[in-house]
C-alpha positions in Angstrom: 0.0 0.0 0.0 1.5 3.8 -0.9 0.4 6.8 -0.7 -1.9 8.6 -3.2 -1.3 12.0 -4.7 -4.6 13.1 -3.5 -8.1 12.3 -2.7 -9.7 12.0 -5.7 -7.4 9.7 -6.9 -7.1 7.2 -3.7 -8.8 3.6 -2.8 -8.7 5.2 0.6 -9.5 8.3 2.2 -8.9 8.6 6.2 -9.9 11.8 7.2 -8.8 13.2 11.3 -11.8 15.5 12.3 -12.4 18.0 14.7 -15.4 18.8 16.9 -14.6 21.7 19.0 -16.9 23.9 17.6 -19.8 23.5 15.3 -18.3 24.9 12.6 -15.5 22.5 12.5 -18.1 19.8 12.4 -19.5 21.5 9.4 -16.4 21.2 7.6 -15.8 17.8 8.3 -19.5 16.5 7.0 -18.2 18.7 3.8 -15.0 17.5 3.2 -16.8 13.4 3.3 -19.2 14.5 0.7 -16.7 16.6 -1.6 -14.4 13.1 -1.1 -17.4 11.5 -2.4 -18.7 13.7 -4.7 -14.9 13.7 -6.8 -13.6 9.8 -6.0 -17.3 7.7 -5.4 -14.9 4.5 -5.5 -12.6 5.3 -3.0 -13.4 4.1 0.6 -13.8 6.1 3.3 -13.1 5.9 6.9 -13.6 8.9 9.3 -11.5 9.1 12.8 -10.6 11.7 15.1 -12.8 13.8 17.9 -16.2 13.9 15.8 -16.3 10.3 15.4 -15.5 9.5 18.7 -18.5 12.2 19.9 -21.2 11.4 17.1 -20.2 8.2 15.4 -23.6 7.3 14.1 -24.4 10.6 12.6 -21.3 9.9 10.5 -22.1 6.6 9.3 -25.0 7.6 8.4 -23.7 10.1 5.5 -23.3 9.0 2.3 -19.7 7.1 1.7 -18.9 7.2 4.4 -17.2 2.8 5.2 -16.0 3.0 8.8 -16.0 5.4 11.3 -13.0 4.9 14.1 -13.3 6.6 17.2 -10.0 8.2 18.8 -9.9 5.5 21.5 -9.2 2.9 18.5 -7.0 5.1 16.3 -3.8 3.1 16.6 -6.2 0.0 15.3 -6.9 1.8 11.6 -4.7 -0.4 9.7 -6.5 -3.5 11.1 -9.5 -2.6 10.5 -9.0 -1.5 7.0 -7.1 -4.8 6.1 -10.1 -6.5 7.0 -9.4 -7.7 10.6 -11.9 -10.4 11.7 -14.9 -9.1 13.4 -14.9 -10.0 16.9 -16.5 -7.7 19.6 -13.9 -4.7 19.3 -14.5 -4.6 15.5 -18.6 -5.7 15.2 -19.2 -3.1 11.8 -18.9 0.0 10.5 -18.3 1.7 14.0 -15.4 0.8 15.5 -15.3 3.1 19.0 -14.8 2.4 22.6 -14.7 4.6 26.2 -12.2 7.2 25.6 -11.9 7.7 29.2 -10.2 4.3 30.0 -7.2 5.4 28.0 -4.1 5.6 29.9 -1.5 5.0 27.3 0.2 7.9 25.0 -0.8 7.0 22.1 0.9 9.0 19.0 3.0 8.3 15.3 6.6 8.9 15.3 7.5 12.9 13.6 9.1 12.5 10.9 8.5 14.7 8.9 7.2 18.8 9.0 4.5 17.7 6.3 3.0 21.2 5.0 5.2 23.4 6.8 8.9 21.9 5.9 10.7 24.0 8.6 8.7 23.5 12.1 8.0 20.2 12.6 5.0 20.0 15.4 6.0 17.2 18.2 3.0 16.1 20.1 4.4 15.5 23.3 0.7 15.1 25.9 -2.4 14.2 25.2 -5.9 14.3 26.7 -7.2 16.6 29.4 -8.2 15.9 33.2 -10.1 19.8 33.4 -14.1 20.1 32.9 -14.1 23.5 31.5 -18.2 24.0 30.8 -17.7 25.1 27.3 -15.5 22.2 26.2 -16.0 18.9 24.4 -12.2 17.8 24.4 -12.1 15.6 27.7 -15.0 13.4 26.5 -13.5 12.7 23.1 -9.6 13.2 24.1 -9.6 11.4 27.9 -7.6 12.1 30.7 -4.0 13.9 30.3 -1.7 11.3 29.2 2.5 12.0 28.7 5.1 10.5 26.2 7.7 8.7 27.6 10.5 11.0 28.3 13.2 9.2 26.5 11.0 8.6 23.4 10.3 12.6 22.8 14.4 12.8 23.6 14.8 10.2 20.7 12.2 12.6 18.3 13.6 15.7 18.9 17.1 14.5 18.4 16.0 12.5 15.2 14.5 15.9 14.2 17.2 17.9 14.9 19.6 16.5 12.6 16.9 17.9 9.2 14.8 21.0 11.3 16.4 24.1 13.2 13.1 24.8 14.9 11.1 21.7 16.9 7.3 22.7 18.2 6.3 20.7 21.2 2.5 20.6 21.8 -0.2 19.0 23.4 -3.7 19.4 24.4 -3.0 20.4 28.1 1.1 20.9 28.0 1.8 22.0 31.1 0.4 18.9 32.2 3.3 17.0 30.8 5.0 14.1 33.2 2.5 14.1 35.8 1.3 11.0 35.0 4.8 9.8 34.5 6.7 7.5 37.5 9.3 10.3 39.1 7.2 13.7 39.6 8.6 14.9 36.4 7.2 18.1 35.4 7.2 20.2 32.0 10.6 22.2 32.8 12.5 18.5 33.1 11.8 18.0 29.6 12.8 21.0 28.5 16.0 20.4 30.2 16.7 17.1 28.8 15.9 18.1 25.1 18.1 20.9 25.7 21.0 18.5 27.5 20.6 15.4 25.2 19.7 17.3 21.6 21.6 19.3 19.4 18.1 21.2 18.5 19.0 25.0 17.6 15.4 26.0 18.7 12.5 24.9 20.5 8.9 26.6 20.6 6.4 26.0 23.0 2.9 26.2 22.2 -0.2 27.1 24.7 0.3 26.2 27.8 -2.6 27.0 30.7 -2.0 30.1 32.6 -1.4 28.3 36.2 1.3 25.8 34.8 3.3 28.7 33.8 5.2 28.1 36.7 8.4 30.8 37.8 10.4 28.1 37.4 9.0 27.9 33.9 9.9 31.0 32.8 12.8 31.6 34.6 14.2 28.8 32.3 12.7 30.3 28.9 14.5 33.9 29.9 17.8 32.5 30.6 17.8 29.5 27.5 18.3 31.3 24.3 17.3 27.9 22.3 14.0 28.9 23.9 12.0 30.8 21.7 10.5 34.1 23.7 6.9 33.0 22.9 4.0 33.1 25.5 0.6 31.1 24.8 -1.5 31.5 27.7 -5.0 31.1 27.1 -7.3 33.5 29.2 -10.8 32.8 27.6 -12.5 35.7 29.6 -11.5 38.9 31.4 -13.9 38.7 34.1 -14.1 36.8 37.2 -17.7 36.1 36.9 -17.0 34.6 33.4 -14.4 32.6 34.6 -16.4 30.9 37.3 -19.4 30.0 34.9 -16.5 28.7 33.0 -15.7 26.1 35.7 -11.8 27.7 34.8 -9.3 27.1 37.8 -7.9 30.7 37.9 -9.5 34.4 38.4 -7.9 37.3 36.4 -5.3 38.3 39.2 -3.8 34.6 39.2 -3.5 35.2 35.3 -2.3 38.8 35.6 0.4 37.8 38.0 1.9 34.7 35.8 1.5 37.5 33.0 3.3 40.4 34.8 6.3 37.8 35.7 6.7 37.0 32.2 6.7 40.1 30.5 9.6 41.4 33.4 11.9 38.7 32.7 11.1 38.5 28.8 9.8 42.4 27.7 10.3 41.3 23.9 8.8 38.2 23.9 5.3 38.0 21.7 2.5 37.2 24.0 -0.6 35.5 23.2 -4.1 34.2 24.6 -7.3 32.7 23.5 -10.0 34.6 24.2 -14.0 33.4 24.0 -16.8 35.7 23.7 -20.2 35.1 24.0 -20.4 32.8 26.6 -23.7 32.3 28.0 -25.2 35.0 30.2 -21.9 37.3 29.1 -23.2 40.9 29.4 -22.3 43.8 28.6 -20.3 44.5 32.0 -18.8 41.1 31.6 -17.2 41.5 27.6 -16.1 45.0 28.8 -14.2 43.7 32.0 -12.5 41.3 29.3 -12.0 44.3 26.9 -10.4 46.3 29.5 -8.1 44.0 31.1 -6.7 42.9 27.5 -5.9 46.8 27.0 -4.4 47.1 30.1 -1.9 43.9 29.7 1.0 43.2 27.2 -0.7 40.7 24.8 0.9 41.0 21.3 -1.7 39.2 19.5 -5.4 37.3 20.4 -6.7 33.9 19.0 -10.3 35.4 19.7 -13.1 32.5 18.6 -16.9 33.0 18.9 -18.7 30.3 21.6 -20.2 27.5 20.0 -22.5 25.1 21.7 -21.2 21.8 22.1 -23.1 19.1 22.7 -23.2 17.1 26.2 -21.6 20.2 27.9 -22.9 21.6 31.0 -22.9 25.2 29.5 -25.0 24.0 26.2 -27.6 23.4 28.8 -27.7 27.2 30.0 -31.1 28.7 29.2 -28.8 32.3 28.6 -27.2 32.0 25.5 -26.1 35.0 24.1 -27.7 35.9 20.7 -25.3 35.0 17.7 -25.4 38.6 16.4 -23.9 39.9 19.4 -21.3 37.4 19.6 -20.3 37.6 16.5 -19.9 41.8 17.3 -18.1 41.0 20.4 -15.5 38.7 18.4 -14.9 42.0 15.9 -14.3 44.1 18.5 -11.8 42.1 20.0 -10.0 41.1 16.4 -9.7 44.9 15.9 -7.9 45.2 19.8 -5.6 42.4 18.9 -5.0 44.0 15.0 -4.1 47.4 16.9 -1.7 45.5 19.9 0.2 43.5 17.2 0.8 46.4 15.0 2.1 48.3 18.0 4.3 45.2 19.0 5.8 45.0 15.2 6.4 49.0 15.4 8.6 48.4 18.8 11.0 46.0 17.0 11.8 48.4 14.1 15.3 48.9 14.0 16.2 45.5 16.3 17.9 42.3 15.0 16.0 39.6 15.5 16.4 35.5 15.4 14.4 34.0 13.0 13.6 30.3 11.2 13.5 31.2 7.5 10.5 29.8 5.9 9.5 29.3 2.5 8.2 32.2 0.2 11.1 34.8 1.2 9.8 34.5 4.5 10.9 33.9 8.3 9.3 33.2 11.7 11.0 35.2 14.3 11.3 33.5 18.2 8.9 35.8 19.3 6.6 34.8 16.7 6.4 37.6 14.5 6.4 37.6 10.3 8.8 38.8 8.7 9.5 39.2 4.2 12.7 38.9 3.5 14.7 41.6 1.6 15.9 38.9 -0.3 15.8 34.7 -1.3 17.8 32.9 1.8 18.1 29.3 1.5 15.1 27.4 4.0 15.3 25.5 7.2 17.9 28.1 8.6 18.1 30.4 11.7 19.3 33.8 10.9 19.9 37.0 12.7 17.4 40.1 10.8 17.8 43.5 10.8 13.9 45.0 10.9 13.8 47.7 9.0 9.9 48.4 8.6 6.3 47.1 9.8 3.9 46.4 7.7 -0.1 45.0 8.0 0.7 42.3 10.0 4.5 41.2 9.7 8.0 42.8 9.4 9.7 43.7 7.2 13.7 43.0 6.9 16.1 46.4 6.1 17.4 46.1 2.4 21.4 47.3 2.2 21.9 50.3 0.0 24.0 49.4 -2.8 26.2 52.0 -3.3 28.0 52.4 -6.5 31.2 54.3 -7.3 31.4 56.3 -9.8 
């Protein structure tokens, strides 16, 4: 069996879904039917987070031959090969209790697949918090870690092709705890940086309270660290926060926020914020408003609250109209257009560390754009010299030329 150039030309389609909002769902039941629609021959068999939540509304759409839920990912090429049907394959549906999982269960990196410079090493999986708005635990399970030595091994194997090396997870901070040895997050970082030769390793979001001292203490004083802060926030009130069953208030955040910014004043800080939340008035979005103002975010993931099925806040009987969310999630795209054009405007006339990408492009450690002045060869970090900023990204100074005459 190889790989096929593309869908419409395969015997078989396996397409990973996502359910964490309803629009994600709504481009998952159009991506089976386009699949259908172009290659009618080709099976199909539909995994990931919307098949372990929904798994009959699935099978039931045209084309669609299995549907595998996340707790039987790692069984795909059985069941495809035509394993015998016994009680853990009986049909089409092919899905078990997420929740018993206690194994880290993940393929090898090898490989940056669309973005050939940053390969994205999934190091935790699963959550063990019951945020209200969130579907994840009940389709991803508890928090489970990688093996220490096996995300040494990866890094290491990565290393030797990519300057840059992404760790992520769905709840990263919760890294090792379910690991013999009270290992925490910072221990890996340490032995990737002790036992790799990786130039550069980013961290993706990691939840506000597991942004330990000790945490960024390390990030400021490793400069194979890149300076980039994903702390997601989701609401700027208190009362917001409690609905949200979240396991901080906005001073806890504040403080983990204040620490970082004093030991890294450069570094490009981010959150995810949620509006429309039910029962979110106006005194609640502007408490959010406000305190994003007031704090040194450089840029916002904003997304609009979508219902989500089985969750205690779908059940609320005060869901905010979808106008109004929708005019909340504006208002606080144009607050994060204006704080990331003021961030790129500070770094004019700094040099800055950067992973060139492709398209005369590079991707500085504080996670800003920059377009290159002029071709550089990819998969390299290089010191830039900003010399403008533009909508959205840097720009790199161009050298005079100067001719004698």
């Amino acid at each position: 069996m190889c790989a096929a150039p593309d869908a419409a030309s395969a015997d078989l389609v396996v397409l990973n879904t996502c359910t964490v909002t309803s629009s994600a769902d709504a481009d998952a039941r159009h991506a089976i039917r386009r699949i259908h629609r172009e290659n009618p021959n080709a099976k199909v068999l539909v995994t990931g987070c919307f098949a372990q939540r929904a798994p009959e509304e699935l099978a039931a759409l045209e084309g669609v031959d299995w549907v595998v839920g996340n707790s039987h990912k790692t069984q795909i090429a059985r069941i495809v090969l035509g394993a015998p049907r016994t009680e853990e394959f009986h049909g089409q549906i092919v899905i078990g209790d997420i929740q018993h999982s206690r194994e880290f269960l993940a393929a090898p990196v090898i490989d940056a697949y669309g973005d050939r410079t940053r390969p994205n090493l999934k190091v935790q999986d699963g959550c063990s918090n019951k945020c209200s708005f969130c579907i994840i635990p009940s389709v991803r399970g508890l928090s489970r870690s990688a093996p220490l030595a096996s995300i040494v091994e990866q890094v290491q194997g990565l290393a030797e092709r990519y300057r840059e090396v992404v760790l992520s997870g769905i709840n990263l901070g919760r890294w090792g705890r379910d690991l013999p040895g009270e290992l925490r997050f910072p221990h890996l970082l340490r032995a990737i940086l002790r036992d790799t030769g990786i130039q550069r390793i980013r961290i993706s979001s990691v939840e506000p309270m597991d942004w330990s001292a000790e945490l960024l203490e390390l990030m400021a004083g490793e400069p194979r660290i890149a300076q980039h802060i994903h702390i997601p926030l989701q609401s700027g009130s208190d009362a917001v926060l409690k609905r949200m069953f979240r396991k901080y208030r906005t001073r806890h955040y504040a403080s983990r926020l204040d620490l970082a910014h004093g030991l890294m004043p450069d570094a490009g800080i981010g959150a995810d914020v949620m509006t429309g939340f039910p029962g979110e008035n106006d005194v609640e979005f502007n408490e959010t408003v406000r305190f994003i103002e007031n704090r040194p975010f450089t840029y916002l993931h904003v997304f609009t609250y979508s219902e989500r099925p089985g969750t205690h806040a779908a059940q609320s009987t005060e869901q905010v109209p979808i106008s109004l969310r929708r005019e909340r999630t504006a208002i606080l795209r144009e607050l994060s257009d204006r704080k990331n054009a003021d961030f790129c405007r500070r770094m004019v006339g700094r040099t800055l560390s950067a992973v060139t990408l492709g398209n005369e492009s590079a991707l500085t450690g504080n996670f800003l754009r920059v377009q290159l002045s002029k071709p550089r060869a990819v998969n390299e970090i290089v010191d830039i010299e900003i010399g403008a900023a533009g909508p959205g990204q840097l720009k790199e100074r161009e050298l005079l030329q100067i001719i004698a005459i």
